[in-house]
C-alpha positions in Angstrom: -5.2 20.1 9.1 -3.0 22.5 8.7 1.1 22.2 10.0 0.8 24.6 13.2 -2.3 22.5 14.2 -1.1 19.1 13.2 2.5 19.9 15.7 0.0 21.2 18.4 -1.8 17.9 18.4 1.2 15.8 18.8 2.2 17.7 21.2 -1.0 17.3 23.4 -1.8 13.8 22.2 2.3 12.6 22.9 3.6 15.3 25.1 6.8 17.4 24.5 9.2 14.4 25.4 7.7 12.2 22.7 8.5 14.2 20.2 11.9 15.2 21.2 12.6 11.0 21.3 10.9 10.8 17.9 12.7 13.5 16.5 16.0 12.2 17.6 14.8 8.4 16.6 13.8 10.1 13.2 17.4 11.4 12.7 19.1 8.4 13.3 16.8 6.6 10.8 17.9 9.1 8.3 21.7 8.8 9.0 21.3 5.0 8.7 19.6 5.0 5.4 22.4 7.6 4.7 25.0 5.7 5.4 23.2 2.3 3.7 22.8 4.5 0.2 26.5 5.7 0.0 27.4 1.3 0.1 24.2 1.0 -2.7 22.1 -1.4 0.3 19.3 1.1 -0.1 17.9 2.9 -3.1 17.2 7.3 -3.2 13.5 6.4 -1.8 14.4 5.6 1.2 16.6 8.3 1.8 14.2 10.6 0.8 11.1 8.7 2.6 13.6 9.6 5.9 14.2 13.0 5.0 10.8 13.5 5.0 9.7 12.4 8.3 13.1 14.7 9.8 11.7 17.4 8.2 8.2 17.0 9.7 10.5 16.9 13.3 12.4 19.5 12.5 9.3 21.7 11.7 7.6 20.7 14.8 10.7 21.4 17.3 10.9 24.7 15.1 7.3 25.5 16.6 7.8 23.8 20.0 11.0 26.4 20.3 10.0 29.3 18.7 10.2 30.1 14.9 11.6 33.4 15.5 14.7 32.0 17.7 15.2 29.4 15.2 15.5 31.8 12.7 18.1 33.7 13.9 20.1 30.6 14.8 20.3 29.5 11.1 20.7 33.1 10.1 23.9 33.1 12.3 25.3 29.8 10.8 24.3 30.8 7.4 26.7 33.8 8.3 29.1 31.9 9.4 29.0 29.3 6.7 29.5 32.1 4.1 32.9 33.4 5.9 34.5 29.7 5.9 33.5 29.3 2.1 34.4 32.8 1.2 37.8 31.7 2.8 38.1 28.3 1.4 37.4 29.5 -2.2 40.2 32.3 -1.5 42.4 29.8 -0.2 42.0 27.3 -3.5 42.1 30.5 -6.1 45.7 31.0 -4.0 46.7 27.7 -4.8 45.8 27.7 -8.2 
């Protein structure tokens, strides 16, 4: 089954509010294994075996809200993520 069909059947099986729960139970799985690596209480697997299953969620709320909209979102942060470094690497040549 391909992605686009696998996100339409959860949708249909769960419903729309399922997966917005599961993708915000998903993220908070990841931020605790995050926060467990940095103190060494879980190993890179886990961490990783996290990420995964956000990045199925974020894939699927990409669908759910369009992958064109989405797309321009992270364009505009990636724009405005370039300004802030472009001045923050300015800023630390100046105090060099």
């Amino acid at each position: 089954m391909d992605l686009e069909q696998l996100y339409r059947t959860t949708v249909e099986v769960w419903g729309e509010p399922a997966q917005y729960d599961q993708a915000a139970e998903e993220c908070a799985e990841l931020i605790a294994a995050l926060m467990h690596y940095r103190r060494e209480k879980v190993d890179a697997q886990q961490v990783i075996d996290e990420l995964a299953d956000v990045t199925l969620m974020v894939g699927q709320l990409t669908w759910m809200f369009g992958e064109e909209r989405v797309a321009e979102a992270v364009q505009r942060k990636r724009d405005k993520l370039d300004g802030l470094m472009q001045r923050e690497t300015a800023k630390m040549a100046d105090e060099s």
